[in-house]
C-alpha positions in Angstrom: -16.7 20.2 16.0 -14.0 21.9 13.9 -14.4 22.1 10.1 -11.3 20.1 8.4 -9.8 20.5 5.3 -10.8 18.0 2.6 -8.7 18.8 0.3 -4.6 19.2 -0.4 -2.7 22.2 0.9 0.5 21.7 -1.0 1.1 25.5 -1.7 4.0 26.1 0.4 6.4 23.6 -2.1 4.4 25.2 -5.5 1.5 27.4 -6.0 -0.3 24.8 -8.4 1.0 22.5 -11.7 1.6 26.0 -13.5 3.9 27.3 -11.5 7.3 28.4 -13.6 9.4 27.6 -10.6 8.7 23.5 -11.3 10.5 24.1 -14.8 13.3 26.2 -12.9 13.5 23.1 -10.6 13.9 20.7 -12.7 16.2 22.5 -14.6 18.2 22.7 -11.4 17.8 19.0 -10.8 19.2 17.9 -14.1 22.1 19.9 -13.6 23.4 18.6 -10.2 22.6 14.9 -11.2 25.1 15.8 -14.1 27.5 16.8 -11.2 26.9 14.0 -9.5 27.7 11.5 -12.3 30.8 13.2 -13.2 31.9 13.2 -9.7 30.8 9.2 -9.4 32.5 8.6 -12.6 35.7 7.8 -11.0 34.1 4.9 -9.6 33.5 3.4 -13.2 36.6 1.3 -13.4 36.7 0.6 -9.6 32.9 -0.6 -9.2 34.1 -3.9 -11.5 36.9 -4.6 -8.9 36.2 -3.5 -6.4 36.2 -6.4 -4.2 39.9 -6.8 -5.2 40.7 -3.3 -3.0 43.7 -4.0 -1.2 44.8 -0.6 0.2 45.9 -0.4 3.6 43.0 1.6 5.6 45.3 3.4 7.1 46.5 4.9 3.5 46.3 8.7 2.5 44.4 6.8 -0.7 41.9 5.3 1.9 41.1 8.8 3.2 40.9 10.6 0.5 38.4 8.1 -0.6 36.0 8.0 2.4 36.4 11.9 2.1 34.9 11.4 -1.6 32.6 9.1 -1.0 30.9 11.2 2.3 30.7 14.2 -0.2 28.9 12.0 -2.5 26.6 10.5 -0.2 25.8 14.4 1.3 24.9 15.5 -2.4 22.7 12.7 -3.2 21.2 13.2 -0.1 20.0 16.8 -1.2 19.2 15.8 -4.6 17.1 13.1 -3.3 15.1 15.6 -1.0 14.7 18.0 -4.2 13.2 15.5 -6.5 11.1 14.0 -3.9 9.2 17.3 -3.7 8.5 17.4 -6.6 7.7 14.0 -7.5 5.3 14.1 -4.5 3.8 17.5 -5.6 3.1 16.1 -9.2 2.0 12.9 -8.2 -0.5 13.9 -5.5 -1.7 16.7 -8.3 -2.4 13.7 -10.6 -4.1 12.0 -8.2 -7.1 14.1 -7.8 -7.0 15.1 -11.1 -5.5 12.7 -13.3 -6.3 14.9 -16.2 -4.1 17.8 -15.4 -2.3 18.6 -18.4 0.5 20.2 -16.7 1.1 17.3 -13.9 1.1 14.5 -16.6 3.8 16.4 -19.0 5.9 16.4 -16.1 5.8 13.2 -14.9 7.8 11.4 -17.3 10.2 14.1 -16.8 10.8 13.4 -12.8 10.8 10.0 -13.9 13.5 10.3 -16.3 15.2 12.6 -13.9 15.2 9.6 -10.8 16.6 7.0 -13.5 19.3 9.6 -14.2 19.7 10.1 -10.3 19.7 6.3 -10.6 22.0 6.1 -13.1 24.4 8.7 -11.7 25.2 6.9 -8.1 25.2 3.6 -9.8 29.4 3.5 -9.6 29.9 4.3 -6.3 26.9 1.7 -5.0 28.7 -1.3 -7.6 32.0 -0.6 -6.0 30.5 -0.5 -2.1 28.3 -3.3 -2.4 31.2 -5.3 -4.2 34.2 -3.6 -1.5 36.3 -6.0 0.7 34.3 -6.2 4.4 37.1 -4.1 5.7 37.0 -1.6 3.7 33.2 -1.2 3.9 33.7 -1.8 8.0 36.1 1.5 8.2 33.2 3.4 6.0 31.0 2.7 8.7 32.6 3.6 11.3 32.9 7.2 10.6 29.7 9.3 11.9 28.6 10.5 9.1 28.3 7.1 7.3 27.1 4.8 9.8 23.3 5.9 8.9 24.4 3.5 5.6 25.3 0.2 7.6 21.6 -1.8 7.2 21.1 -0.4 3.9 24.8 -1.2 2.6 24.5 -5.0 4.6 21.4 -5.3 3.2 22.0 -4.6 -0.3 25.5 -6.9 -0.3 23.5 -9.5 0.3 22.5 -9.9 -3.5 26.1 -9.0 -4.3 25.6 -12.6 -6.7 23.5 -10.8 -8.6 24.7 -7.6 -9.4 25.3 -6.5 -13.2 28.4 -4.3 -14.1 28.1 -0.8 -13.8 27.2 0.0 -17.3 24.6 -2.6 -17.6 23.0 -1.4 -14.3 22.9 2.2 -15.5 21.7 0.9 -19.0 19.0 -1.1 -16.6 18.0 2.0 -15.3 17.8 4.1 -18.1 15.7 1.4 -20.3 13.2 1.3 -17.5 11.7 4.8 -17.9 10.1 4.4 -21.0 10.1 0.3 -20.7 9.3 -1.2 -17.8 7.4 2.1 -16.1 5.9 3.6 -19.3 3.5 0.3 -18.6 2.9 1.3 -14.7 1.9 4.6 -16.1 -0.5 3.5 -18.6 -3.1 1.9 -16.3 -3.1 4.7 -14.5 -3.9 7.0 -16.7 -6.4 4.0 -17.9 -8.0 4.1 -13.8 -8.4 7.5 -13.8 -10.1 8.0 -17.5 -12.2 5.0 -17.6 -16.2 5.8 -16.5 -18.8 3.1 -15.8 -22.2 3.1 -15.9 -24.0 2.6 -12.9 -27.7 0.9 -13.1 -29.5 0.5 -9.8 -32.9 -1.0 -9.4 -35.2 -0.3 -6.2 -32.9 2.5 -4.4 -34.5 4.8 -1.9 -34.5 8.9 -3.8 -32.7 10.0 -1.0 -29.6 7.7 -2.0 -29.5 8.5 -5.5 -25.9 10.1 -7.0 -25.8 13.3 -8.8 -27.9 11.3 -11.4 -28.0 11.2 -15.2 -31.6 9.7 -14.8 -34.4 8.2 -12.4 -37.4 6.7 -12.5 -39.9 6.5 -10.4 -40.3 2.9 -8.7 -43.3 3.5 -6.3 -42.7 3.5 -2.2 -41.5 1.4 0.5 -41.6 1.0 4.6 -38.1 0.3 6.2 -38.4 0.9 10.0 -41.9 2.7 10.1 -39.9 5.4 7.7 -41.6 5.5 4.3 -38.8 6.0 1.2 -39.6 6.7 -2.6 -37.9 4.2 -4.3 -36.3 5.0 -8.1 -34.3 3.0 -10.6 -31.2 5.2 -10.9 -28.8 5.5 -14.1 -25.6 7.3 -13.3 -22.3 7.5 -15.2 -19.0 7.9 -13.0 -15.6 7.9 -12.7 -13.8 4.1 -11.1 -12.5 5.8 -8.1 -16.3 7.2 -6.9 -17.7 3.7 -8.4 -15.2 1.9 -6.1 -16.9 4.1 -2.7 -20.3 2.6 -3.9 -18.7 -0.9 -3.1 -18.8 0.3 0.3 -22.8 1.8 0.2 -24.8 0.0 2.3 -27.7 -0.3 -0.1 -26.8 -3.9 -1.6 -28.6 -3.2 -4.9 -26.3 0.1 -5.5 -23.4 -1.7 -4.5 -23.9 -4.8 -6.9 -24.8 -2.3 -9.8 -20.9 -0.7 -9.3 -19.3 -3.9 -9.1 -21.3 -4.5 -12.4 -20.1 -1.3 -13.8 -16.8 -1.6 -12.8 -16.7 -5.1 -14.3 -18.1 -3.8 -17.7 -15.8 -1.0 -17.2 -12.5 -3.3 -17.0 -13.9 -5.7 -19.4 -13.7 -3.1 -22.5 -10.2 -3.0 -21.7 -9.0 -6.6 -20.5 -6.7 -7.0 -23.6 -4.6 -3.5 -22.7 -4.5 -4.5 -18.9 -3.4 -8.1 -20.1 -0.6 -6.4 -22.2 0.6 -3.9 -19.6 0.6 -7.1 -16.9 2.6 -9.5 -19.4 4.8 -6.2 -20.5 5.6 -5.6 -16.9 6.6 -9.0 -15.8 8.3 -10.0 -19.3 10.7 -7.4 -18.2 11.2 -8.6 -15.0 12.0 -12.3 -15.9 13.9 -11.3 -18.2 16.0 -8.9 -15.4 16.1 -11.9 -13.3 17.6 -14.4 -16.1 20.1 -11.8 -16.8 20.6 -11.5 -12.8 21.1 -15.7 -12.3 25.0 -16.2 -14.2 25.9 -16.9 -11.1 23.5 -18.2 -9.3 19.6 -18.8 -9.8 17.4 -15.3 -8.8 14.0 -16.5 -8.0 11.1 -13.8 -8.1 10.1 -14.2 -4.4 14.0 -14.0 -3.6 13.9 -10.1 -5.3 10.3 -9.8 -3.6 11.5 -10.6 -0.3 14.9 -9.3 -0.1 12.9 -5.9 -0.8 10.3 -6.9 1.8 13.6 -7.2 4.3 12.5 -10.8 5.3 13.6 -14.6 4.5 11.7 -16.7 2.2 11.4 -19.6 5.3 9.4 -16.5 6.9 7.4 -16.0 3.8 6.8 -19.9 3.0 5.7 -20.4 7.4 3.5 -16.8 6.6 1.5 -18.8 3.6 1.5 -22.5 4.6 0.1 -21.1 8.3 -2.3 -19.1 7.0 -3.7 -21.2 4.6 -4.2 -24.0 7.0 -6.2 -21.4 8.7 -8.5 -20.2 6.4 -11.6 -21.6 7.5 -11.1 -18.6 9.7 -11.7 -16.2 7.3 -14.2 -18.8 5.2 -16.3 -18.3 9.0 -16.4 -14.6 8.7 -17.7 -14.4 5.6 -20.6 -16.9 5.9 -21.4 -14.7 9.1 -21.9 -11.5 7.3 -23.9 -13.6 4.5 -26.1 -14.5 7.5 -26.6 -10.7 8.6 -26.9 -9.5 5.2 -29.5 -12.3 4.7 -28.4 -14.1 1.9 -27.0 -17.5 1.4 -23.9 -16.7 0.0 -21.8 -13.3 0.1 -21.3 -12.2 -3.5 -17.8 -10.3 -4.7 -20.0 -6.9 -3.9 -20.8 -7.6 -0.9 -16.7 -7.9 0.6 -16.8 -4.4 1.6 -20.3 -3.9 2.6 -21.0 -2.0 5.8 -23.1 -3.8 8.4 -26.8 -3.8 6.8 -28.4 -2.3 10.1 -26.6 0.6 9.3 -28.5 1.2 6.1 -30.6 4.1 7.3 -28.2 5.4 9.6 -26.7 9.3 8.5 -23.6 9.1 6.7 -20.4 9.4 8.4 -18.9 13.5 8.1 -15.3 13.5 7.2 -15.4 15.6 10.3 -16.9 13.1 12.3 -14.3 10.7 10.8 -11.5 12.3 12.5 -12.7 12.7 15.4 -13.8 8.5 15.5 -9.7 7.8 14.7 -7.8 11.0 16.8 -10.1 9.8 19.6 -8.9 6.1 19.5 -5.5 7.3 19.0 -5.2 9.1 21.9 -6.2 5.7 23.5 -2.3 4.7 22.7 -0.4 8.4 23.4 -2.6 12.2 22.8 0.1 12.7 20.7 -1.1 10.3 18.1 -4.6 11.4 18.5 -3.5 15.3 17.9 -1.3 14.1 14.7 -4.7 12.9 13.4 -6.0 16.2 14.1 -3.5 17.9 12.6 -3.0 16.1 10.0 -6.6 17.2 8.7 -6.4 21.1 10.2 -3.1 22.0 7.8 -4.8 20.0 4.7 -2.5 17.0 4.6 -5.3 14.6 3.6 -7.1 15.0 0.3 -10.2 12.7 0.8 -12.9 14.8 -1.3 -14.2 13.1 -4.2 -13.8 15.0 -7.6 -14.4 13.7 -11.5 -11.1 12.7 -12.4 -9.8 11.4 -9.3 -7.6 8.0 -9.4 -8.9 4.9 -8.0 -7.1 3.5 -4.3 -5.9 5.1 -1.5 -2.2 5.8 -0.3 0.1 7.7 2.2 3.1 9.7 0.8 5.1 12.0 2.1 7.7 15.6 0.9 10.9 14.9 2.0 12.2 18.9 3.1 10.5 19.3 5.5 8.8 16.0 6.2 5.5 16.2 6.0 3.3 13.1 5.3 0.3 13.6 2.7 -2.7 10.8 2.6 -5.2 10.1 -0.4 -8.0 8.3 -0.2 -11.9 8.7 -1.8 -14.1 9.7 1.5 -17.8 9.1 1.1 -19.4 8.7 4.4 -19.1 5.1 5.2 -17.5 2.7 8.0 -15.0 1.3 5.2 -14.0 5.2 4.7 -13.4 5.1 8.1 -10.9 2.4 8.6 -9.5 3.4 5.4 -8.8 6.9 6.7 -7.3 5.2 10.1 -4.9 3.1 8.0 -3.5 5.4 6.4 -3.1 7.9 9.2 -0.8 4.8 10.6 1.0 5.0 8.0 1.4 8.7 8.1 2.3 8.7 12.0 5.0 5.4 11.1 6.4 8.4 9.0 6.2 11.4 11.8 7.6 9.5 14.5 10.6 8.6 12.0 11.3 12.3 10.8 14.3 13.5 12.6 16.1 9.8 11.2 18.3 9.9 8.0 16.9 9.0 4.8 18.7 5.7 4.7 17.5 4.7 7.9 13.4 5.7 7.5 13.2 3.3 3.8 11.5 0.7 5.5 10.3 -2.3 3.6 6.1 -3.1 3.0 5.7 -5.7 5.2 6.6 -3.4 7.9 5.2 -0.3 6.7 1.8 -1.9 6.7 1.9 -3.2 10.8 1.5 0.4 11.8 -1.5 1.1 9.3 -3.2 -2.0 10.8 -2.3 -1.6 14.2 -4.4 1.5 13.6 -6.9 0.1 12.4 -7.2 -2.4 15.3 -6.9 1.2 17.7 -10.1 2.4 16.1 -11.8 -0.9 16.0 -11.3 -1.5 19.9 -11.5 2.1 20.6 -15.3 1.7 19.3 -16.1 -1.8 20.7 -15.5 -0.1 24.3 -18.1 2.4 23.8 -20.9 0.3 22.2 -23.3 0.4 24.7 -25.7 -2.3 23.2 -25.6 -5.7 20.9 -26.4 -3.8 17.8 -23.7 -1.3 18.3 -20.6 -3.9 19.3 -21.9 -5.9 15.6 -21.3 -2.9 13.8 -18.0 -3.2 15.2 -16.9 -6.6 14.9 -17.9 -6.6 11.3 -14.7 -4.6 10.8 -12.9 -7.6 12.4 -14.9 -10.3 10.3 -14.6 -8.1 7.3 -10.7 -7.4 7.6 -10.2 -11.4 8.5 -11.6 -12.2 5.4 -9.6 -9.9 3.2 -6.0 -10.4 5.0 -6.5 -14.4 5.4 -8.1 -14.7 1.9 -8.2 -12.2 -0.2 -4.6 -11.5 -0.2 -3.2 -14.5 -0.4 -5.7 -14.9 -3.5 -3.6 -12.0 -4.8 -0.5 -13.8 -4.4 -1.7 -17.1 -5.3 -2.3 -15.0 -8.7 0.6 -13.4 -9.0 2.9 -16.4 -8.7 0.6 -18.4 -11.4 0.9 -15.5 -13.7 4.5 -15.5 -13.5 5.2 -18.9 -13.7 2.8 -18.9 -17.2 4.9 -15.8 -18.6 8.0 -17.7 -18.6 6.1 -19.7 -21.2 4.1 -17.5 -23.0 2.0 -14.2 -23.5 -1.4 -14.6 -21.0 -3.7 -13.3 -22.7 -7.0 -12.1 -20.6 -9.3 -14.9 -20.9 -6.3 -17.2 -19.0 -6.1 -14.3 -16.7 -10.0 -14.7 -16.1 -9.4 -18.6 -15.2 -6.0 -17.8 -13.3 -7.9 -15.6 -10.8 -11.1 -17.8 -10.6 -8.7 -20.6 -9.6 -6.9 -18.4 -7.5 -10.1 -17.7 -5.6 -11.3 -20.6 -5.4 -8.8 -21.8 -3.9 -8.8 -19.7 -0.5 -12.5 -19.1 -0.4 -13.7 -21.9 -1.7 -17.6 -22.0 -1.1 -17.6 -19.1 1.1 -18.4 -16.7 -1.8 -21.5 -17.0 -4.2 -19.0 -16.1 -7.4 -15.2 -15.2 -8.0 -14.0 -11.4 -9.7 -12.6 -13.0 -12.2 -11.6 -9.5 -13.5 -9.9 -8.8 -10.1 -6.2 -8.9 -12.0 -7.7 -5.6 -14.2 -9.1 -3.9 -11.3 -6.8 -3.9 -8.7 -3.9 -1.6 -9.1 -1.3 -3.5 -7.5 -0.7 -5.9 -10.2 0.0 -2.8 -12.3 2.9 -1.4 -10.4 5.5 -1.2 -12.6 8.1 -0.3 -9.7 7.4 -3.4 -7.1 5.9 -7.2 -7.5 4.0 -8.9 -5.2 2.2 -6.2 -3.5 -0.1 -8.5 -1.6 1.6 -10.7 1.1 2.9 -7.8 3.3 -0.3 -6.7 4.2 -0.9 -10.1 5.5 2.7 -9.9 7.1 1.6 -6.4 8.7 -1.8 -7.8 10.0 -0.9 -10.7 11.6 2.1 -9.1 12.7 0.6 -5.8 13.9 -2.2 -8.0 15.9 0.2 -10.0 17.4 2.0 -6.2 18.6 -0.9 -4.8 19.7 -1.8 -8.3 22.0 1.4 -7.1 24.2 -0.2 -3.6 25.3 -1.9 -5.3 28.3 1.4 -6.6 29.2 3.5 -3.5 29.2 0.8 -1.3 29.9 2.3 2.5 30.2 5.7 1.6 28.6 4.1 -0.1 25.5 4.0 3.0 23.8 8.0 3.8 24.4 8.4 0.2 22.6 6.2 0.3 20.1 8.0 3.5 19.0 10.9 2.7 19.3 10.4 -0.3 17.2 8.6 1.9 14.5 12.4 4.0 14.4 14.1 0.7 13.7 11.7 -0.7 10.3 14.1 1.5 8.2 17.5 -0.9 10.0 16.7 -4.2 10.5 14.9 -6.9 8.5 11.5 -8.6 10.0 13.4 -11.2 11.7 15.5 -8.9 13.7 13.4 -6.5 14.6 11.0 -9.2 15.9 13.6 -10.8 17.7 15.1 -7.8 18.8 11.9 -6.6 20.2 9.3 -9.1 21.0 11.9 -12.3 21.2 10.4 -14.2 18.8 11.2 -16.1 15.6 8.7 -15.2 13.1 10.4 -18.0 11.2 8.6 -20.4 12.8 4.3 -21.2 12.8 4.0 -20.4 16.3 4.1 -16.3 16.2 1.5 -16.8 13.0 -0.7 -19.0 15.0 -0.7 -17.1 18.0 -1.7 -14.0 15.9 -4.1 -16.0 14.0 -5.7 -17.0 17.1 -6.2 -13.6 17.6 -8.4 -13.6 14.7 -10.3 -16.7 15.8 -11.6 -15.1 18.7 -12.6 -12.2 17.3 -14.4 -14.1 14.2 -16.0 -16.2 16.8 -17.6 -13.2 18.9 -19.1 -11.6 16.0 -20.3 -14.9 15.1 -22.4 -15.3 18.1 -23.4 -11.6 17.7 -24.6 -12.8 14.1 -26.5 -15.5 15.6 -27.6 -13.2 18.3 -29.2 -10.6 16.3 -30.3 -13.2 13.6 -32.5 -15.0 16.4 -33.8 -11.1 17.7 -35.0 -10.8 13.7 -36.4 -14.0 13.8 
């Protein structure tokens, strides 16, 4: 078995955070954005009346215009690729070392340079989203342009809504060090913040780098005879958050523990940064509504590329199958014998993997490349790939940031993946999710820029269909009953996070909104807000509710998104639902599967579902069907719960 790289190989854009040609970069960059707004400025009187544009298309006026506005879209285009790079390079420095002096005193700086980018190109989109149809009709039909037609429909859509060009480029440039300064504080807060981790009765051999043990005297598990030790170890969130994942039950509730205590010393900043970040954004919308109302979720999904019927049929569907999820988790409460699954026990591995050998990163790619080459060997050698040329940054390190992500440079493209490896089946699945991501991306590299942006909901149907690759992939080779539970916990595990958990997340979400149109939330209403939020999907299928959930989880921090919850269920359901159809087009599924990856970046959901599969994912039935899906699986590694429970017995 090869030896894969566990760590970034981003040397070929810059030699590290010190290197002078970064400055010499940015330099460059702030010099052609200048270009670029002094080119777009012509557009500042237009943009405002634009819709009025009454020149024949057949006018020298009309061509010299089309002529301008194809020279502006080419130079955006390479700015775009240029600040990417670095904003990529920076980032992905910051994340495994969020205390890299020279990577956090340039991020502001790429910030402030994409506001300006922003900013610049802010005239010419005003006067094309507000341009007569014909006029925008004849853009599109020359070559060069059509690569803008979804993204210019797409964006006329909210045409109601749009500010005038100086109060979208004031927008803009207030968000830097408003709206995103916020975002930026709790990470730098995630990947600061240490917790103290206090185990009791934890076999030596599982014991962390240690600050302290002591001795607890010895134990049989399976005729093998371990020294138990009460262990005291201080950590970083993002190696605390793998522990979640440990299958030894005691170390796992003693980092949910820390982490709590961890988030609880600083409830009241995260409180501020959540009520800065959404003060700013109802205030955006209000400003948004003179001519008609702008909801939230109408922002949310107009970004997500689908309808708020599709949304409103997604939630009501789901939660009147929740009991589905509620079943899954009772299941693994049974296996892990204990009457009620507790918040640390969500991402537990299955218990009779306890004294198994942790999982290499090695062996890790191997598991996923193998079940992606199930699908096409090309996806299976991407995988491999992927890890040979040090595209995946999984090892831990002291300063690393919490979560896991796939990004990607823009010249050439080449996807990047982060994530927090430590040995265990969650690190696994984590690793094949993103590795969808990262092949959504490959498969999509020789498309335009404005034609690979696709929206969340579908960017997270090829992580999960990934996901479901490995899962079956290792079902099909369990050869026994213990083997195929290890398996199907994945599917109880990941019904009860998509069909519960998430819609917890947006359950919250919406009720803190709705209470900061009133007031400042201050933590302790957070606290209640997610314990009612939680209660409300899982009802008794959990022991306790994270009532600090709204600290610890990222998401809620994003400064440059809302509502980063429901796509995932979007991209589960959705993906399942995908990935029922291989039987039916057997050697060709992978042909349409791929070529319905190309087209996330130029249709919304609804078309590319109808398009594609010929469904309406407006209505229940395509959620039903997919929950379904889930049913069955829940209900197999039920009776291999009950199974193994009665073996035990």
């Amino acid at each position: 078995m090869p030896q894969f790289r566990q760590t970034w190989d981003n040397s070929h854009f810059f030699k590290g955070s010190d290197d002078p040609q970064i400055k010499i970069a940015m330099v460059q960059l702030k010099q052609d954005i200048s270009e670029l707004r002094d080119r777009c400025s012509r557009f500042l009187e237009q943009a405002d009346l634009s819709e009025h544009f009454d020149h024949d298309i057949t006018s020298p006026e009309i061509t010299t215009l089309i002529e301008t506005i194809r020279g502006l879209h080419n130079q955006r285009t390479v700015i775009r690729h240029a600040l990417g790079n670095l904003r990529v390079f920076i980032s992905s420095t910051l994340s495994g070392n969020s205390q890299d002096a020279n990577a956090t005193s340039c991020f502001p700086t790429l910030q402030q340079l994409a506001a300006e980018l922003a900013q610049a190109i802010k005239p010419l989109e005003v006067f094309l989203i507000r341009a007569p149809q014909p006029l925008i009709n004849h853009v599109l039909a020359q070559p060069d342009l059509a690569e803008l037609s979804f993204f210019l429909t797409h964006a006329r859509k909210l045409k109601a809504h749009l500010l005038s060009v100086q109060e979208e480029t004031l927008l803009a440039g207030l968000a830097v060090n408003g709206l995103h300064s916020w975002g930026n504080l709790y990470d730098e807060l995630a990947g600061s913040l240490t917790c103290n981790i206090t185990s009791v009765a934890i076999p030596a051999e599982k014991r962390l780098e240690s600050d302290g043990t002591e001795p607890l005297g010895e134990q049989e598990t399976n005729g093998t005879q371990h020294q138990l030790v009460r262990h005291h170890e201080t950590i970083g969130l993002a190696k605390a958050a793998t522990l979640l994942s440990d299958p030894n039950r005691s170390l796992r509730a003693a980092a949910w523990h820390g982490i709590q205590s961890a988030w609880d010393s600083r409830k009241e900043t995260v409180a501020t940064i959540l009520n800065s970040i959404n003060g700013w954004r109802l205030e955006e919308f209000k400003q948004r509504s003179y001519q008609q109302d702008f909801h939230y979720l109408d922002k949310s999904c107009h970004e997500s590329a689908i309808e708020r019927q599709t949304l409103d049929t997604l939630l009501e569907t789901t939660y009147a199958h929740r009991s589905i999820g509620q079943r899954a988790l009772k299941a693994m409460g049974r296996v892990l014998n204990t009457q009620q699954v507790e918040p640390w026990d969500l991402l537990a591995p299955a218990p009779i993997m306890g004294d198994s050998d942790r999982i290499t990163f090695d062996a890790a790619i191997e598991i996923v490349a193998d079940a992606f080459s199930q699908l096409t060997p090309a996806m299976g050698e991407f995988a491999m790939m992927m890890a040979e040329k040090g595209w995946i940054d999984a090892k831990p390190t002291p300063n690393r940031t919490t979560g896991a992500y796939c990004t990607g440079f823009s010249n050439p493209r080449e996807p990047r993946i982060f994530l927090t490896f430590d040995g265990t089946m969650t690190n696994v699945m984590t690793l094949a999710h993103e590795l969808g991501h990262a092949w959504h991306n490959w498969v999509m590299r020789d498309l335009p820029w404005a034609e690979s942006n696709y929206p969340m909901t579908l960017a997270e149907t090829a992580s999960i269909f990934a996901e479901t690759l490995v899962r079956d992939t290792l079902l099909t080779k369990a050869t026994n009953p213990v083997q195929r539970l290890e398996v199907s916990w994945q599917d109880a595990q990941s019904a009860a996070s998509f069909l519960l958990n998430i819609p917890a997340r947006f359950e919250f979400e919406q009720r803190l909104v709705e209470a900061r149109k009133q007031e400042f939330v201050i933590a302790d209403t957070l606290k209640t807000m997610m314990a009612d939020s939680w209660q409300l999907w899982y009802e008794d299928s959990l022991a306790q509710y994270d009532e600090l959930f709204w600290a610890s989880k990222l998401h809620f921090s994003i400064s440059e998104i809302g509502f980063y919850n429901y796509p995932y269920l979007f991209g589960y359901l959705f993906s399942l639902g995908l990935y029922s159809q291989r039987e039916q087009y057997g050697d060709a599924f992978n042909e349409r599967y791929t070529a319905l990856l190309r087209d996330t970046g130029r249709m919304t959901a609804e078309d590319l579902v109808a398009h594609h599969l010929q469904q309406d994912i407006r209505q229940p039935e395509f959620w039903v069907n997919s929950l379904s899906i889930v049913d069955q699986a829940v209900s197999q590694f039920e009776q291999l719960a009950n199974d193994l429970m009665q073996k035990v017995a």
